[in-house]
N, C-alpha and C positions, 0 to 999 in steps of 0.2 A: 504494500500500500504506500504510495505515495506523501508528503506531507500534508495535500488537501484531504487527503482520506476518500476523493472521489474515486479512483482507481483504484482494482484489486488484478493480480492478477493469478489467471487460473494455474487448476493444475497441467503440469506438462502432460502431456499425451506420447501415444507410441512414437512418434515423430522428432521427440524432445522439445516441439516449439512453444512456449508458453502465447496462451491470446488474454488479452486483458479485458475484462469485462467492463463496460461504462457505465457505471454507475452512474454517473451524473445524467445521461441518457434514459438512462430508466426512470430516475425523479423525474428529468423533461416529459418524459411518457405520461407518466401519471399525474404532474401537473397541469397538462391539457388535456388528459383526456381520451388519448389516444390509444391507452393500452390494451390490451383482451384480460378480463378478471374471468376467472375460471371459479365457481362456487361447485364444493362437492359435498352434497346433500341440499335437498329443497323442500324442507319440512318449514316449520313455524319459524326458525333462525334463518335458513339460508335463502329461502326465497322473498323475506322481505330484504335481506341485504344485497341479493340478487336483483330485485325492480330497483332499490335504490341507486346504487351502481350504474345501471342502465339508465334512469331518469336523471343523473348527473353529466350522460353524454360516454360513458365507455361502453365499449360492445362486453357484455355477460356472458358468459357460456355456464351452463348451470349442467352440473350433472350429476346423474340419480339411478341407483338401481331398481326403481321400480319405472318399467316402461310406461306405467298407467299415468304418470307424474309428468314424463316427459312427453308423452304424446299428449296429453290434454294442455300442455304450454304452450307446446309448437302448433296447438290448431286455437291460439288464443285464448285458453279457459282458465280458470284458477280452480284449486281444489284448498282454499284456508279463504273462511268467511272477510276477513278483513280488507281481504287484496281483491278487488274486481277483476273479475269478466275482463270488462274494457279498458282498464289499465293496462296487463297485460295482450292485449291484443293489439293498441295501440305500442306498444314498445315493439311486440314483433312486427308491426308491421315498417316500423321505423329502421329494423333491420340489428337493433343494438341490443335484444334477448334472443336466445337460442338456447334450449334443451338437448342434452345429447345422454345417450349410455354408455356412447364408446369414449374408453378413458383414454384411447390414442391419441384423442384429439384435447389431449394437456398438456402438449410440445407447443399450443397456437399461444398458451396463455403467457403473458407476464407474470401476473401475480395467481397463486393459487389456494383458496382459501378453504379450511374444512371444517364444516357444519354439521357433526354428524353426532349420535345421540352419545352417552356415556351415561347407562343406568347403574343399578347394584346388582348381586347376585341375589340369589334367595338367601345366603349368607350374611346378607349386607355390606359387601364390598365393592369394592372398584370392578366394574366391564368393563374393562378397554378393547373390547372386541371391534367395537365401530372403529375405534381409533384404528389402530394395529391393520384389521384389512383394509381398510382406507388407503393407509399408507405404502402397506405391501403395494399397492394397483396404481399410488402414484409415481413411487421410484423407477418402473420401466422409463416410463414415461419422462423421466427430468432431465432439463436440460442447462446448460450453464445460462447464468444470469437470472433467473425464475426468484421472486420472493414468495417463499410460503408458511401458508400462515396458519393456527391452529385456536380455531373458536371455541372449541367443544369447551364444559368447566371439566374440569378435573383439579388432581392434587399437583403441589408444586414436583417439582423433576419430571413431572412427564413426555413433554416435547424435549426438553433433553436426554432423557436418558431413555425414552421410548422411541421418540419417530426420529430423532437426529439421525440413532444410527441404523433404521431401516433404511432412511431416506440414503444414508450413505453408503450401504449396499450399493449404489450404480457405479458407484467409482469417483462420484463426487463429494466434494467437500464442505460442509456448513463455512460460511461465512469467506470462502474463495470462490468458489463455484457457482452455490445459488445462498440465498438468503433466508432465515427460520426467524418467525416472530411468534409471538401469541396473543392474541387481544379477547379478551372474555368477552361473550353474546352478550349483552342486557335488551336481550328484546322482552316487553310488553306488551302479549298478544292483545287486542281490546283497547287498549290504553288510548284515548282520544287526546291527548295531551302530550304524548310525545311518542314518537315513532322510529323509526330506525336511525334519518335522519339527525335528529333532535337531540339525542342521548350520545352524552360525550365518550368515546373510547377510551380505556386503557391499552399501551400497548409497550410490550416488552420485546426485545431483541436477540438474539445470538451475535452480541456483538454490537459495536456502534452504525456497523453498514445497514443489518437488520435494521437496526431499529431509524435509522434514515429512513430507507425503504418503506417501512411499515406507515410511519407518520407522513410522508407523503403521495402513500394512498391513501386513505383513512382521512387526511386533511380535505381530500375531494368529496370524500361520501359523507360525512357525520360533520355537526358542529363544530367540535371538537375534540382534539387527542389529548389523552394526558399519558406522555411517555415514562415510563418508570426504569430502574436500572437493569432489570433482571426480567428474563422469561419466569422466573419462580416468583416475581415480585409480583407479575401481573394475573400468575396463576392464583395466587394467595389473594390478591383483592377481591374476585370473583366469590373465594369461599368462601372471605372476611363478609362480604355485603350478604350475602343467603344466611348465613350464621345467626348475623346479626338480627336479621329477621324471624326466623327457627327460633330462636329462645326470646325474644318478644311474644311473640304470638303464644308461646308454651306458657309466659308468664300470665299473658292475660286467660288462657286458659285456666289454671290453677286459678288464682283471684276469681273466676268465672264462679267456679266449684265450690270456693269459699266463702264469697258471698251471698251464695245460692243458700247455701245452709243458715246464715244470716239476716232471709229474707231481704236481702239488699240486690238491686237490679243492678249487675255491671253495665251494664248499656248506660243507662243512668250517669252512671261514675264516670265515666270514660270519656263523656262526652262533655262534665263537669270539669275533670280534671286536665280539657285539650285546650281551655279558654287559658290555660296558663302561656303566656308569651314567650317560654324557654325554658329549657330544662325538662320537657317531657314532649314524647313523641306519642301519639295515639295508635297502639294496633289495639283488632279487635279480636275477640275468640270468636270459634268455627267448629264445625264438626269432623276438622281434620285437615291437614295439611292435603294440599294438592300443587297439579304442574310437575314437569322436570326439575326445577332448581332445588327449592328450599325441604321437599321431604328425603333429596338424593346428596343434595351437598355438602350438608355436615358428616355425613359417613367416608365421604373421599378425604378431608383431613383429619378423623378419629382414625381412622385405617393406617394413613400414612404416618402417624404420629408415634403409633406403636412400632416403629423403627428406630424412635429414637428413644424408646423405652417411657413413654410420657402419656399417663391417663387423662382424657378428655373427660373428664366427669361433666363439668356444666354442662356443654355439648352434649354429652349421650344421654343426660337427664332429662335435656329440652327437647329430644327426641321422644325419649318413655311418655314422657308427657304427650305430647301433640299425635303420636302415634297412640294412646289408650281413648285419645277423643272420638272416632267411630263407636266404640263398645260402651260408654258411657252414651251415649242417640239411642241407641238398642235400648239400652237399660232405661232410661228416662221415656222412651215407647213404651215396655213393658209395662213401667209402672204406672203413666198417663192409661193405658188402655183398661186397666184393673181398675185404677181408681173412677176414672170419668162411662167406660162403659162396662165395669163388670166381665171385662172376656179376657181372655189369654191374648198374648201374640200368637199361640200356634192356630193357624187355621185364618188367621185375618188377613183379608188384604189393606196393603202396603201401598200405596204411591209415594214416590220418592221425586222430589220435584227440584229438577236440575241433576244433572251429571256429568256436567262442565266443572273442570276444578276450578274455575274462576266465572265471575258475570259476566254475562254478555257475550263471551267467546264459545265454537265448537270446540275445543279443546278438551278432551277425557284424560289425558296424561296424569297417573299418580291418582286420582280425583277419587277422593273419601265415599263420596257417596257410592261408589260403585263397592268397596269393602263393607258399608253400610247394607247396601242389598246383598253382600254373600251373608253376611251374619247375621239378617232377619231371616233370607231364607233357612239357615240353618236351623236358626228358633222355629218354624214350621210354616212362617207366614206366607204368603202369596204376594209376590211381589213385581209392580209394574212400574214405569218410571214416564215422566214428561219430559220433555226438554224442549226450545222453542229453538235450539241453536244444534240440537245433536237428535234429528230425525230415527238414526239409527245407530245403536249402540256399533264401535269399531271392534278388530280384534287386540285386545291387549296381551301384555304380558303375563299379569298377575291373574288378568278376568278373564280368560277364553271362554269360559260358559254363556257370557253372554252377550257375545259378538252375534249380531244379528237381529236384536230384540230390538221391537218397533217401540215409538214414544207414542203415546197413549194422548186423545185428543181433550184438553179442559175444558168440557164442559160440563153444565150444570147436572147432566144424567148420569156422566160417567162418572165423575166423582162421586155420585149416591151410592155409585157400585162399591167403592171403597172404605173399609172400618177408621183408616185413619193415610193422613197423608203427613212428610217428612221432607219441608224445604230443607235443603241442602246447599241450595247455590241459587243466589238472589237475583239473578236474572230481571232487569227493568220492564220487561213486557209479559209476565206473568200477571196475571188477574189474580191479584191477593184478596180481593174482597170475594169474589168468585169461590175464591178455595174456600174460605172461612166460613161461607155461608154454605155451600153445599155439601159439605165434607163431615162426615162426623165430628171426626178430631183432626186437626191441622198441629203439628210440631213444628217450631221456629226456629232452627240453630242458628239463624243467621240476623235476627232482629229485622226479618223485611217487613212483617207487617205492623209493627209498632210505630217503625220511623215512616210508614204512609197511616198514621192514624186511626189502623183498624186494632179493634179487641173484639174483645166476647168470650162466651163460658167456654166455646169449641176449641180457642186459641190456649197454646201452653211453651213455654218460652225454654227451651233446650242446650 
């Protein structure tokens, strides 16, 4: 490397010639615009960074192993509620999105970015299986000069000490050859307030070149970058921020439980104690952790931690917590059903309303209420679910049984069919007066029909 640090040069080849790569070429690229960004995976992260991209003026090349994904791009369609039809169709028609399967075509790209999921085992630990074949399919393929980059959360060391040296199976070298960064997802699927654009990146480097490279792409697509010193630094803010959120939410659950016994409404509290101008942050309790991030992230640094011989107690406690809030909904059924209608759970039916781990979104990922319905079924109930956003249940992980099952239509009839219904996920276009009134018993873990002004004897707060 030179004294500007814009030139690196490669490794030598069969030939002994060394060629230099230009870096400063590459910034030129991505500072107008001109580059090819290659996204791999187009689920809820990579295809809104994928339209974004595109809408800034670079040509996208998104690529995905399910051909369902890519052939409904390439004929203009979306499959994630948030991102239109016409969005999409317009960008292709513009020429600057394109879907492919074949990973061959990852020599076209400059920069290559990967989107790809990183769950737990049934153990509770680290898959890196997305990661790992991901990478195995991109190193054919790499060519000198390429920045690539690793979105998924995960624990720190993983893009180094996992994809570095896949990647360097081709013969090339991290921070000579091609460029390794990591910049953690923060997408908020739903979120009308800020979008992929909007929300400032973190982004760490293999190197000072990496991290050049990274911040001036990233500086075309997003607000802003905040580049940090380490690929480990920026792996660890990803965890730090879910974390952070994990043992809130656990706290105000427990407080939830507490005050429950004290007849004291946390809803109530929570909303008393937000009017404070600092020093407190308001979450709310729920019937359980949902999404890919916050019920899968804190287990990626309790895992890696025990490498260095060091118990995560807070952490694994905010987990025990927020993970026993399903089976507590069950239980708090039980006893609403005994008390207000005299009957058991076994043999009742269930309406479960929402199955989206968040409002407003199709998104099932992680999403509580779907372990809500294993565990009433379990108890003997009869259980059907609504959703106005998730027509028909997907195949998951955890829940394969009930991939396939229709969402059940609210109205006034069909809810008579039901012993008791269980909002779950608070959805703004649900008819909560609807429910309440035709429903035997309605359960509220989410405080939706309180904060739109409805009560009654049928209403029981969860």
């Amino acid at each position: 490397m030179d004294d500007s640090g814009t030139r690196v040069r490669a490794r030598r080849g069969a030939s002994g010639a060394s060629e230099p790569i230009d870096i400063d070429g590459l910034v030129a690229r991505f500072g107008d615009r001109t580059a090819t960004i290659a996204v791999i995976g187009l689920g809820y992260v990579g295809l809104p960074l994928m339209r974004a991209a595109a809408e800034r003026g670079f040509h996208a090349l998104g690529f995905d192993v399910d051909r369902a994904k890519v052939d409904t791009l390439n004929a203009g369609g979306s499959y994630i509620r948030h991102i239109s039809p016409e969005c999409i169709a317009e960008l292709r028609h513009t020429g600057r999105l394109a879907a492919t399967a074949d990973f061959s075509r990852l020599g076209e790209a400059d920069a290559i970015i990967l989107c790809v999921p990183t769950p737990l085992t049934r153990q509770r630990e680290p898959d890196l299986t997305f990661v790992v074949r991901t990478t195995e399919s991109v190193a054919p393929h790499l060519r000198r000069g390429q920045l690539v980059v690793l979105e998924s959360t995960t624990y720190p060391g993983t893009t180094r000490d996992v994809m570095q040296p896949i990647l360097e199976q081709s013969g090339l070298r991290s921070g000579r050859d091609f460029f390794l960064a990591y910049s953690p997802e923060r997408e908020d699927p739903g979120n009308a307030d800020f979008g992929t654009r909007d929300i400032p990146k973190v982004v760490g480097g293999d190197g000072p070149e990496a991290l050049r490279l990274a911040c001036a792409l990233y500086d075309q697509v997003v607000t802003r970058t905040v580049p940090v010193s380490s690929l480990q630094v920026a792996e660890a803010v990803k965890l730090t921020e879910n974390i952070f959120r994990s043992v809130n939410i656990a706290l105000v659950n427990e407080l939830k439980t507490v005050f429950e016994a004290m007849g004291i409404d946390v809803w109530e509290v929570i909303e008393a104690a937000k009017t404070k101008p600092f020093g407190y942050m308001p979450f709310y309790p729920g019937p359980g952790l949902g999404g890919h991030c916050i019920p899968i992230d804190p287990f990626y640094l309790t895992w890696k931690a025990r490498e260095f011989n060091i118990a995560t107690r807070f952490i694994e406690l905010a987990g025990e917590v927020n993970t026993a809030m399903p089976q507590r909904v069950v239980d708090k059924a039980v006893e609403a059903l005994s008390e207000r209608a005299g009957r058991a759970l076994k043999g009742a039916r269930a309406l479960v309303i929402g199955v989206a781990y968040k409002k407003n979104v199709d998104d099932t990922r992680e999403s509580p209420a779907l372990k809500i319905m294993e565990l009433l079924e379990r108890r003997g109930a009869k259980v059907g679910f609504h959703d106005p956003f998730v027509p028909e249940i997907p195949p998951t992980r955890e829940h394969p049984e009930f991939a396939g099952r229709r969402s059940v239509p609210l109205t006034a009839a069909a809810l008579r069919e039901f012993d008791l219904a269980i909002i779950c996920t608070d959805h703004d276009s649900v008819d909560y007066a609807l429910l309440i009134d035709s429903c035997a018993l309605t359960i509220d873990t989410r405080n939706a029909c309180a904060r739109r002004g409805l009560c009654g004897e049928r209403l029981v707060k969860a």
